[in-house]
Structure formats: C-alpha cells, structure tokens
N, C-alpha and C positions, 0 to 999 in steps of 0.2 A: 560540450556535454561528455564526461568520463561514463562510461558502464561497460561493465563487467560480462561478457559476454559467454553462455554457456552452451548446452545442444540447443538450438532454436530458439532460443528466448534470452533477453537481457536482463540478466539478475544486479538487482536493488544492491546498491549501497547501504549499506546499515551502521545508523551514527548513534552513539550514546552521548548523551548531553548529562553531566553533571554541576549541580551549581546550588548553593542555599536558599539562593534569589530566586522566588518563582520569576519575577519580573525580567530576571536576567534569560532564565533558559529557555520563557514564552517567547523575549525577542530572538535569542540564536533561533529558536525553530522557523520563526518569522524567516530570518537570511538562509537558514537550509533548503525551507520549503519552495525557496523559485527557483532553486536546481532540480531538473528535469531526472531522475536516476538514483534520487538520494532518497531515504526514508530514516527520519527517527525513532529509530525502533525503541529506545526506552529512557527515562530520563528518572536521577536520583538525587536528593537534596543532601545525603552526607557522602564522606566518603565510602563509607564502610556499604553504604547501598549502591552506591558505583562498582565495588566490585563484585556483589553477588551480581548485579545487573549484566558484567559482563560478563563473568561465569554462567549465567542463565541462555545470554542472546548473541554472545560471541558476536561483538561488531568490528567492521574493520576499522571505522574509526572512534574513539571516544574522547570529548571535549570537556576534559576538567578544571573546574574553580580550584586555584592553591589553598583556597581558605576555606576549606567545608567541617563543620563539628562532627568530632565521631574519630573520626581518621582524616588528615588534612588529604591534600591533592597530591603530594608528594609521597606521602604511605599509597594511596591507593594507586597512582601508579606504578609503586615498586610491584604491587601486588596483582596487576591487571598483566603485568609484561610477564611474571612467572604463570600467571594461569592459563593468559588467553595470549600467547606472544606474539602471532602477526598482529592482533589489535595496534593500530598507529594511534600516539597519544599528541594530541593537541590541548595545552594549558591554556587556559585565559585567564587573565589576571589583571588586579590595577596597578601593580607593584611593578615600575620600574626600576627593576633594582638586579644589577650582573651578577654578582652571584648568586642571586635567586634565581636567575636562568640557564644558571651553571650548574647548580642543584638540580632543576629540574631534567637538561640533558642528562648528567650520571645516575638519577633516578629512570631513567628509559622513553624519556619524552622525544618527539622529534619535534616540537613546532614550541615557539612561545610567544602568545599573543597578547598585548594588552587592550582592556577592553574599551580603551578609548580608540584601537585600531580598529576593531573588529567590524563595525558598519562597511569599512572598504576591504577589509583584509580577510573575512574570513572562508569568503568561497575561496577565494585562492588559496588560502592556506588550507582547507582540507582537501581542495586538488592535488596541490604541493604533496601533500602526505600521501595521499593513495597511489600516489604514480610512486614512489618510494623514496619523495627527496624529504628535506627539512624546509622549515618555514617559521623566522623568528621576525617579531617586531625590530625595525630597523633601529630603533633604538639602544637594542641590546645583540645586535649583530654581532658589531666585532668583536664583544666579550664571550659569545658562546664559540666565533669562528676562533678564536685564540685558543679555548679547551681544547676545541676537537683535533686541533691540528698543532694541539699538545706545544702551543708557544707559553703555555702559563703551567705553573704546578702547585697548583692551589696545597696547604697542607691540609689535612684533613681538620673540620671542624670539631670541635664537641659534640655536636650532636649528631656528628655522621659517626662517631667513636659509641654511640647506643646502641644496643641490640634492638632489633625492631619492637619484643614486646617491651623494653624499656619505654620506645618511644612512642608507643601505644600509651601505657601506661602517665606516659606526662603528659598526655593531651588531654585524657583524659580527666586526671588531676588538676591540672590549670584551667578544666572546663569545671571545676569545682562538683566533680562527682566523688563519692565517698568510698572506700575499698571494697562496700559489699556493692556499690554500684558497679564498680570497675571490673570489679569478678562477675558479675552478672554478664556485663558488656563484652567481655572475653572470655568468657566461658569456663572460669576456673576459681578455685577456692578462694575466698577473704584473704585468707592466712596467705596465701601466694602475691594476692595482689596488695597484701601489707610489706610483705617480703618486698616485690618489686619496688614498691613505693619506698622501700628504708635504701636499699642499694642506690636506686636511680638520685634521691636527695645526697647521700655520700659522693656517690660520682660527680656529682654539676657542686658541691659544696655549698648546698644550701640548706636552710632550717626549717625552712615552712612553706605551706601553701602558696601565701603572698612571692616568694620566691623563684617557686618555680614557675608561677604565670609570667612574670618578667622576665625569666630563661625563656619560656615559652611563644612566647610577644618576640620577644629580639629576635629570636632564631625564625620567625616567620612558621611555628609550629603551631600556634592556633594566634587567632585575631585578639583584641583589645575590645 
C-alpha cells in the first residue's frame, strides 16, 4: 500500500480515469478501488473533459484512452503536463503499435498500457508511476527503452510538424464537425476555423473531408 503521508494523517491518492467507454473506465474503477489509499477523484469521456478535469482536481495520477473524440489522448496529455505538470500520465490503449508509444512518451506520458494488460498490470503500473518510475506494456518495452535512451531518432512525423490548434482542428474535422461547429468547440470565429481548415488541407495535401479522415485514421489522431 503506497500513501502519501502529511501532518498526522495519510492523504488520498487522487486518480483521473479518462475513457469514451463507460464500460471501460466502470472496470478500471473496479481495479483502482481494492487499493487501499487510492480515490477516483473524477472521470471524463473526451479528451478535452480530461483536461478541464485535471485543471479543476489536480490528480497525481490520470489514466487516458489514446482514442477519445474531442481531443485524442495524446492532445490531452500535451495539455495536462503544461497545466497540472506533476500529474503522472498513464495511457491505456488497445493499439499495439511502437510508435504510438513513442508518441505518447514525447507527448509527456510515463506509462503505456494496453488494455488487454490492464486486469494484471495496472495497480502496478500506477504504483510504478507515483513512486516516479515508468511503466510500459511489455510488448512495446524495448521501442520506448530505445527513445528514451535515444538509440533510435525517429524523424519527425507530419503530424507532430502541426501546430497544436492545427491538430485540434483536424480532429475535429475528421469527426465531421462543420467550421461554425469547430469555432464553437474552440472558441473562435468560423472565418478562423475556415482559415485553419484551408492551411491544415494545404499542409497534409489533401482536398477533402474524406481525406483528411484517412490522414486522421493513419496517424491514430481519431478512430475509424
């Protein structure tokens, strides 16, 4: 049992669970809750409520799906490490796949778990995290141990070459929301989020809608 101990009393672990799947983040609560020390303090179904979430309740650790509408898992980790930066981030994901777990360490993540792991793997891996190590499904071990210990140099992709609200922007768009939706959902003019929408289609060279969902799809920036 880890906890945090302060003047005379042992203070709560506070865990953020995000995920689309109620199904999903009812069972992590399931595996959180027979840890004696831990509480989930708040859970969100997009990304973009993941990070008010942690801006509201500051946890030390929060547990995100890669694949959330709104803002994927990997936006909202860029955006949880700048707001709340002790926050330790634990991915869970079904995506075996290396450099999706190479993305997610250079996005600020320390842990990446898949959720066919998670039944055995995941007390341990938010122990792992609070004590201040990392913790990756063995599967994708040695490709994150080779980032960090800078034996690979990945070049950068196209889509790490986006400004974030670029990449805002075409998640949105591949979720087939329309420029006054988009401006609604980020909080700025049509005319702006036509602007971003004409740039972002020039940058990736594509024509259409249909287009940028399979940029979108490929690059693991929203689901299929």
């Amino acid at each position: 049992m880890l906890q945090v101990f302060g003047v005379g009393k042992a203070t709560m672990i506070q865990i953020l669970i995000a995920d689309d799947h109620d199904v999903v983040k009812q069972g992590v609560c399931v595996l959180l809750d027979q840890h004696e020390g831990w509480r989930v303090c708040a859970q969100a179904s997009t990304g973009r409520e993941a990070v008010a979430k942690a801006r509201e309740f500051i946890p030390d650790v929060a547990i995100l799906d890669v694949g959330m509408p709104e803002m994927n898992g990997l936006e909202a980790a860029r955006e949880i490490r700048t707001i709340v930066p002790a926050t330790k981030i634990l991915m869970l994901t079904m995506y075996e796949i290396d450099y999706l777990a190479q993305d997610c360490v250079e996005a600020g993540a320390r842990g990446y778990l898949l959720k066919s792991d998670a039944g055995r793997m995941l007390l341990d891996g938010v122990e792992t995290l609070i004590k201040g190590g990392t913790f990756f499904s063995p599967r994708v071990r040695a490709a994150v141990d080779d980032l960090m210990v800078g034996a690979v140099r990945r070049p950068a992709s196209q889509s790490t070459r986006l400004t974030k609200r670029e990449r805002e922007v075409l998640q949105l768009a591949a979720e087939g929301q329309s420029n006054k939706e988009i401006a609604t959902a980020l909080n700025i003019t049509t005319k702006t989020a036509e602007t971003h929408r004409a740039r972002l289609m020039a940058k990736l060279s594509v024509h259409s809608v249909a287009g940028l969902v399979r940029y979108a799809i490929r690059n693991r920036i929203t689901e299929p």
